[in-house]
C-alpha positions in Angstrom: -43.5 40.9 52.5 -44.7 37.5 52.4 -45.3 35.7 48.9 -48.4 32.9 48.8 -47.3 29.9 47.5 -49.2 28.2 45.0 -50.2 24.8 45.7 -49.0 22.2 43.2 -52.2 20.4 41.6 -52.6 17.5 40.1 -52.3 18.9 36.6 -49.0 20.8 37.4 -47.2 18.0 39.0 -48.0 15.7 36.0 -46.7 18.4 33.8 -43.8 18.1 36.5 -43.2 14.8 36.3 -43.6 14.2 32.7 -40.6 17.2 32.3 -38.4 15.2 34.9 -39.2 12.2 32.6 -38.2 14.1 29.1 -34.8 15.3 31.2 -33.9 11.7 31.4 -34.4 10.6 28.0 -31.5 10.0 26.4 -30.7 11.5 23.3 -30.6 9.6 20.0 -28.0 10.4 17.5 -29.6 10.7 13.8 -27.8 8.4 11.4 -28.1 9.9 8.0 -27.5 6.9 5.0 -23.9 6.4 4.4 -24.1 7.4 0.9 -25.1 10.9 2.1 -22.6 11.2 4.6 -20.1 9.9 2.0 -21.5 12.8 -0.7 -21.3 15.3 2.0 -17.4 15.2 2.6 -16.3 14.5 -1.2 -18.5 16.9 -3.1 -16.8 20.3 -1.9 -13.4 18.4 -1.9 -14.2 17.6 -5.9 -15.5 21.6 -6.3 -11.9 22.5 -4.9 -10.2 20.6 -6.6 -12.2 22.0 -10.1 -11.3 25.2 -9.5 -7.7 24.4 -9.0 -7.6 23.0 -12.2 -9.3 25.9 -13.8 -6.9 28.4 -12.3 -4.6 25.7 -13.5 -5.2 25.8 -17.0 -5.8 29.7 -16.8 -2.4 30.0 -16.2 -1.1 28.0 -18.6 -2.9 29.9 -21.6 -1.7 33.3 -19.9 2.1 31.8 -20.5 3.0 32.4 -17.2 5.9 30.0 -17.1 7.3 28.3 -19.8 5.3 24.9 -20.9 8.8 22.5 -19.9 8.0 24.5 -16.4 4.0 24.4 -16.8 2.3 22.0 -18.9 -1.2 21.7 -19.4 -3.9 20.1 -17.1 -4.3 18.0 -20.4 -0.5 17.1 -20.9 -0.5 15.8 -17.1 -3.5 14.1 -17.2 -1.8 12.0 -20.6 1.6 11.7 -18.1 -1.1 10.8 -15.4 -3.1 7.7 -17.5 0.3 6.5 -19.5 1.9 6.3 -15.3 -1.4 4.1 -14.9 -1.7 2.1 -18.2 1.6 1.2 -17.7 1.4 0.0 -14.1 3.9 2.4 -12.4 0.9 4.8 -10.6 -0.4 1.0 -9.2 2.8 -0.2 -8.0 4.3 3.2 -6.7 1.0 4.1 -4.9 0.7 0.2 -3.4 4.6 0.5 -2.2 4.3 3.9 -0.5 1.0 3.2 1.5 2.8 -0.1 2.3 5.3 1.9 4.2 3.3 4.7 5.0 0.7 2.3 7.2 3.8 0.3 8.7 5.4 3.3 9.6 2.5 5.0 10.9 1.5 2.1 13.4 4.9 2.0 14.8 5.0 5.6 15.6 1.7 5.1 16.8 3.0 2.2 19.2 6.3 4.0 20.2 4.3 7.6 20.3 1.0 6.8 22.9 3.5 4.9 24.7 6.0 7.8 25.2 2.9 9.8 25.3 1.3 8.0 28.3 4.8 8.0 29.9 5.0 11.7 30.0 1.3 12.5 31.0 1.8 10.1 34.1 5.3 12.0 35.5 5.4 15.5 35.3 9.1 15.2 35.9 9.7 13.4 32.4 7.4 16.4 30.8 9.2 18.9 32.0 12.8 17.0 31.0 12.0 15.6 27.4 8.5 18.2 26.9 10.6 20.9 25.2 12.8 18.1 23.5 9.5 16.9 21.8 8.4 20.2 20.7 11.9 21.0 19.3 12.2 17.4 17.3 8.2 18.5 15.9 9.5 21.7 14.2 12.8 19.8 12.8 12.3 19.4 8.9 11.9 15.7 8.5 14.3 15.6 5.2 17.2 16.8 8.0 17.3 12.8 8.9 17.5 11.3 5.8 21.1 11.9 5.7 21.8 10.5 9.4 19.4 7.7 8.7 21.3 6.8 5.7 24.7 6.9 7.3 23.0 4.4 10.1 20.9 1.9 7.8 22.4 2.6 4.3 19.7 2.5 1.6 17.3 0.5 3.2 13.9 0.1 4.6 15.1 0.7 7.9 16.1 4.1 6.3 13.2 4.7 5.5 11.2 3.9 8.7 13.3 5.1 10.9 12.7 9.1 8.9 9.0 8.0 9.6 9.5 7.7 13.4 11.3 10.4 13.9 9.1 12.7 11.6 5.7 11.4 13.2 6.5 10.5 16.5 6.8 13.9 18.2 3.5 14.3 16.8 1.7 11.7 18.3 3.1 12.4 21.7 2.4 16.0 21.6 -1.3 15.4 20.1 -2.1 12.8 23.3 -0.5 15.5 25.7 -2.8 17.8 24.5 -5.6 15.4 24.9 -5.1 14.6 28.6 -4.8 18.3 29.4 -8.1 18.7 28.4 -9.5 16.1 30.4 -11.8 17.5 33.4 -10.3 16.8 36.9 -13.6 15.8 37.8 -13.2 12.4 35.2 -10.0 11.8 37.2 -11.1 12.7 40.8 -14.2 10.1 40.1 -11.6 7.5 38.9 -9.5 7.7 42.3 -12.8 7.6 44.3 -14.0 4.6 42.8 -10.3 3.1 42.9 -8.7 3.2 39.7 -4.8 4.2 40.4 -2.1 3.5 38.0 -1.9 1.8 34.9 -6.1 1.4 35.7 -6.6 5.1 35.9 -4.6 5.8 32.5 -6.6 2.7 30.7 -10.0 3.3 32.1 -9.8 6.8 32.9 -7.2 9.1 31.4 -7.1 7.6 27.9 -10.6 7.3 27.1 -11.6 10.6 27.7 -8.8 12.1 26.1 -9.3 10.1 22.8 -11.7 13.1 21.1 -8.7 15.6 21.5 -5.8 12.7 20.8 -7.3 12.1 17.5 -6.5 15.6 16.1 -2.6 14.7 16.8 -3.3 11.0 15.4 -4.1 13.1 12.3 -1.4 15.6 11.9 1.0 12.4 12.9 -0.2 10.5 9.7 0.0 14.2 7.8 3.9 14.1 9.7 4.3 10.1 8.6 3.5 10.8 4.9 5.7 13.9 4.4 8.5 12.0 5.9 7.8 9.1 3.9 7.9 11.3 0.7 11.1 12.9 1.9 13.0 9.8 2.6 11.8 8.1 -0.9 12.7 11.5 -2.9 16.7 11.0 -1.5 16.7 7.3 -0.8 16.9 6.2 -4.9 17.8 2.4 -4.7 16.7 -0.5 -7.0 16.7 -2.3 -3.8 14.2 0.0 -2.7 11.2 -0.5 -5.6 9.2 2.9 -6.6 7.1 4.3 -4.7 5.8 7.8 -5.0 8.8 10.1 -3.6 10.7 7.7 -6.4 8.3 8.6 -9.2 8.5 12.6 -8.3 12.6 11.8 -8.7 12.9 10.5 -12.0 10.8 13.0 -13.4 12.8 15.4 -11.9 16.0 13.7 -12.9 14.2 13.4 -16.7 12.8 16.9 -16.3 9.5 15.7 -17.2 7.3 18.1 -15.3 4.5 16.6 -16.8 5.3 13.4 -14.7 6.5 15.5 -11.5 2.9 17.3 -11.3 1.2 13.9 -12.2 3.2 12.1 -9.1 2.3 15.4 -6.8 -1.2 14.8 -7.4 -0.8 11.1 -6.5 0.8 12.2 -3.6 -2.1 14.6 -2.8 -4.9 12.1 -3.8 -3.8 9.9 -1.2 -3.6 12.1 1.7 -7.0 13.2 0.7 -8.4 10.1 0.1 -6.5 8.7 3.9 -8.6 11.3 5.6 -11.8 11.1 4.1 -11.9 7.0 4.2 -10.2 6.7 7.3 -10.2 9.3 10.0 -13.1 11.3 8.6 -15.1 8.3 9.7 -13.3 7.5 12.7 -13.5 11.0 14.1 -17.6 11.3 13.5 -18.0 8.0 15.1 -15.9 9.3 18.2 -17.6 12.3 18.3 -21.1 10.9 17.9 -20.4 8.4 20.4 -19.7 11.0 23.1 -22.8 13.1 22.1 -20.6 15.7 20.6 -22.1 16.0 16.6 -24.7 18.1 17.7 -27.4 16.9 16.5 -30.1 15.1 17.7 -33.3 12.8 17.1 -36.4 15.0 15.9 -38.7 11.7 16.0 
């Protein structure tokens, strides 16, 4: 049976034309203040933490461990503001993100490079893939031993648990990135003439950045635990004090009030890394590649 077509009149194809036209307006990212942003991603970080210390002090009036084992949130907090008067908190804190951020970038260097390497030959990620994985799940305080034998008690000691502990990481966290790439990005890339080290740069890299940031993440998480690790063992006057140092003479001193006040320090800063640093970075990425979600309304 034959349909009648409806011929298109004026009114309709301006009503067609201006739809064609909304289609190709591109869509604006809202930019909240930063202030706002900033309250957003530290207010429920300060209600967990709250009711932490509520549970924290609950438990200490039930007398569920002894207070030697369990002081107060109050006793900690005095360990906590004496560590600070004094200077130690300051100079501990300054030493460990010292090595922390050295160490970090040089697993970052030694990690996308490694990285790339594997995600261009499938023969090196089936040969060192599984080796990767393997060196990921090895406890990082299993090389401070090794990496004490090689470098005594040194910085290199140090560093060297930091590579090994975040570079797996890294490399694994970029492999996952490329995979997700869509073999459309790289089919374009070959069509227009981007082989090699082109493709990877232009290519290959950029579009895997969104995922490769989750690994850049858990390879800072990996680089602090191993830093912590290597300063708990690596005791050396040589060495300074930074945080792992801190948590070992109150340990040695059993002062738990100074252990749980050098814990949170510990914590603090990994909180404080993520919500200064790749918080920010990982919005801006994501916003960038029209991925937040949300859109103009003006």
């Amino acid at each position: 049976m034959a349909t009648e077509t409806t011929p298109l009149t004026r009114s309709s194809a301006d009503e067609l034309a201006a739809g064609l036209d909304a289609l190709e307006t591109p869509v604006v990212a809202e930019h909240a203040p930063w202030w706002r942003e900033a309250w957003r991603s530290v207010w429920p970080v300060l209600a967990a933490l709250a009711t932490l210390v509520l549970l924290w002090q609950v438990a200490y009036l039930l007398e569920l461990k002894p207070p030697y084992a369990l002081p107060s949130p109050a006793d900690t907090w005095t360990a906590f503001v004496e560590a600070v008067r004094d200077g130690t908190a300051g100079r501990a804190v300054a030493l460990s993100l010292q090595r922390a951020v050295v160490g970090f970038a040089m697993s970052v260097v030694v990690g996308v490079a490694l990285g790339v390497a594997l995600a261009a030959s499938s023969f090196l990620r089936r040969a060192l893939g599984p080796i990767i994985t393997g060196l990921q799940t090895l406890p990082s305080v299993a090389w401070v031993p090794a990496a004490i034998i090689w470098f005594q008690l040194s910085n290199a000691t140090i560093y060297a648990v930091i590579l090994l502990g975040a570079v797996p990481s890294i490399v694994n966290g970029l492999l996952s990135g490329t995979d997700q790439v869509p073999p459309l990005y790289l089919r374009v890339g070959q069509v227009l003439g981007a082989q090699g080290w082109t493709r990877i740069r232009f290519v290959l890299l950029p579009a895997a950045l969104p995922g490769f940031l989750g690994g850049l993440k858990q390879g800072w998480a990996f680089a602090w635990r191993s830093l912590m690790a290597a300063e708990l063992i690596t005791m050396s006057p040589q060495l300074g004090t930074g945080l792992g140092q801190v948590l070992a003479i109150g340990r040695d001193t059993s002062d738990m009030a100074l252990v749980v006040a050098a814990i949170g320090l510990i914590f603090l800063v990994g909180i404080a890394i993520e919500l200064l640093f790749f918080a920010p970075l990982e919005r801006h990425v994501l916003r960038a590649r029209g991925l937040t979600g949300r859109v103009s309304t003006s």
